[in-house]
N, C-alpha and C positions, 0 to 999 in steps of 0.2 A: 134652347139657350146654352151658351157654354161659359161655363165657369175659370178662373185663370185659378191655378195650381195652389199659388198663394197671395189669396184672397184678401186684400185689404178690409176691414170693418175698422167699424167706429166703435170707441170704446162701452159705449152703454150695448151695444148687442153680441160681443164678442163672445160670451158663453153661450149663446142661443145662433150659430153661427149655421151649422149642420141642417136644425128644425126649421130658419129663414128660406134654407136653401130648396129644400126638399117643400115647403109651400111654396115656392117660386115656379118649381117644375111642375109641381100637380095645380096650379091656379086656384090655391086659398087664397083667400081677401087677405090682405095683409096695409091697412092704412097709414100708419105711419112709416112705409120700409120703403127707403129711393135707392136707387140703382145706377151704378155709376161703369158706363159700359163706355169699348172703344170706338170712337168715330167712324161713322163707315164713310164721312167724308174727310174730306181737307183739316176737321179740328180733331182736336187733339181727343176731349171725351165728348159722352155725350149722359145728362143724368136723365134719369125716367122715375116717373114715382108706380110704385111695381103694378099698379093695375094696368097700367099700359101695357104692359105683355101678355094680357091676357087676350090682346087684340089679334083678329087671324091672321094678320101678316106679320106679326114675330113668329108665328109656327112656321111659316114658311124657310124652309133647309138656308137659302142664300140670304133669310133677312137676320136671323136668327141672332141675336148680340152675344160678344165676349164682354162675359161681365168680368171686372176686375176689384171692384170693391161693392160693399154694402152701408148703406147708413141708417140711422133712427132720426127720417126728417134733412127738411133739406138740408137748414144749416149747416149740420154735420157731414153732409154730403160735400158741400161747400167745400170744407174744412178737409175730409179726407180727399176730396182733390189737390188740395194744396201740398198736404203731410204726401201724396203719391210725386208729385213732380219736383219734389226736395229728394227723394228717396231717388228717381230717376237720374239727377240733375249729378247726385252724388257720388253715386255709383258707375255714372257713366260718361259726365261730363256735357252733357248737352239734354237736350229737348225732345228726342225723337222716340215716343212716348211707345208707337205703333211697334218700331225693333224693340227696342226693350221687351216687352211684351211678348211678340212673336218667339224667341229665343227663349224664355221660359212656357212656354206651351207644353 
């Protein structure tokens, strides 16, 4: 999995940001932690609750998601979606969630 640079989180994990990330890559259980990665289709994100990645075909090189934010639960995942396409919307004027992104890699 690949991580975007600077990583949106929700406010309740933001000190424990580094130890999320690093259980992420080694597949510690981690039950209330969703993951809010970029679309590999036509939509804009896509959220995962993190034991989905533990599944063999995120290891695979081509399936492998850019994650862009982290949350505690969905809701907040919800929510840091919102807080990301305000932040997109403003900065850049439009929608195109993928450029954005691509450009800070």
């Amino acid at each position: 999995m690949y991580f975007c640079r600077n990583l949106y989180t929700s406010p309740s994990i933001k000190a424990k940001r580094k130890k999320i990330m690093w259980k992420l890559r080694t597949g510690r259980p981690q039950p209330v932690i969703y993951v809010i990665a970029l679309a590999q289709n036509s939509d804009l994100f896509e959220i995962y609750h993190s034991g989905l990645l533990k599944q063999k075909y995120y290891r695979k090189k081509e399936n492998r998601p850019y994650i862009v934010g982290l949350a505690a639960g969905y809701g907040q995942a919800v929510s840091l979606v919102t807080d990301i396409l305000e932040d997109v919307f403003a900065r850049t004027g439009g929608y195109d969630v993928k450029e954005y992104f691509k450009r800070k890699k």
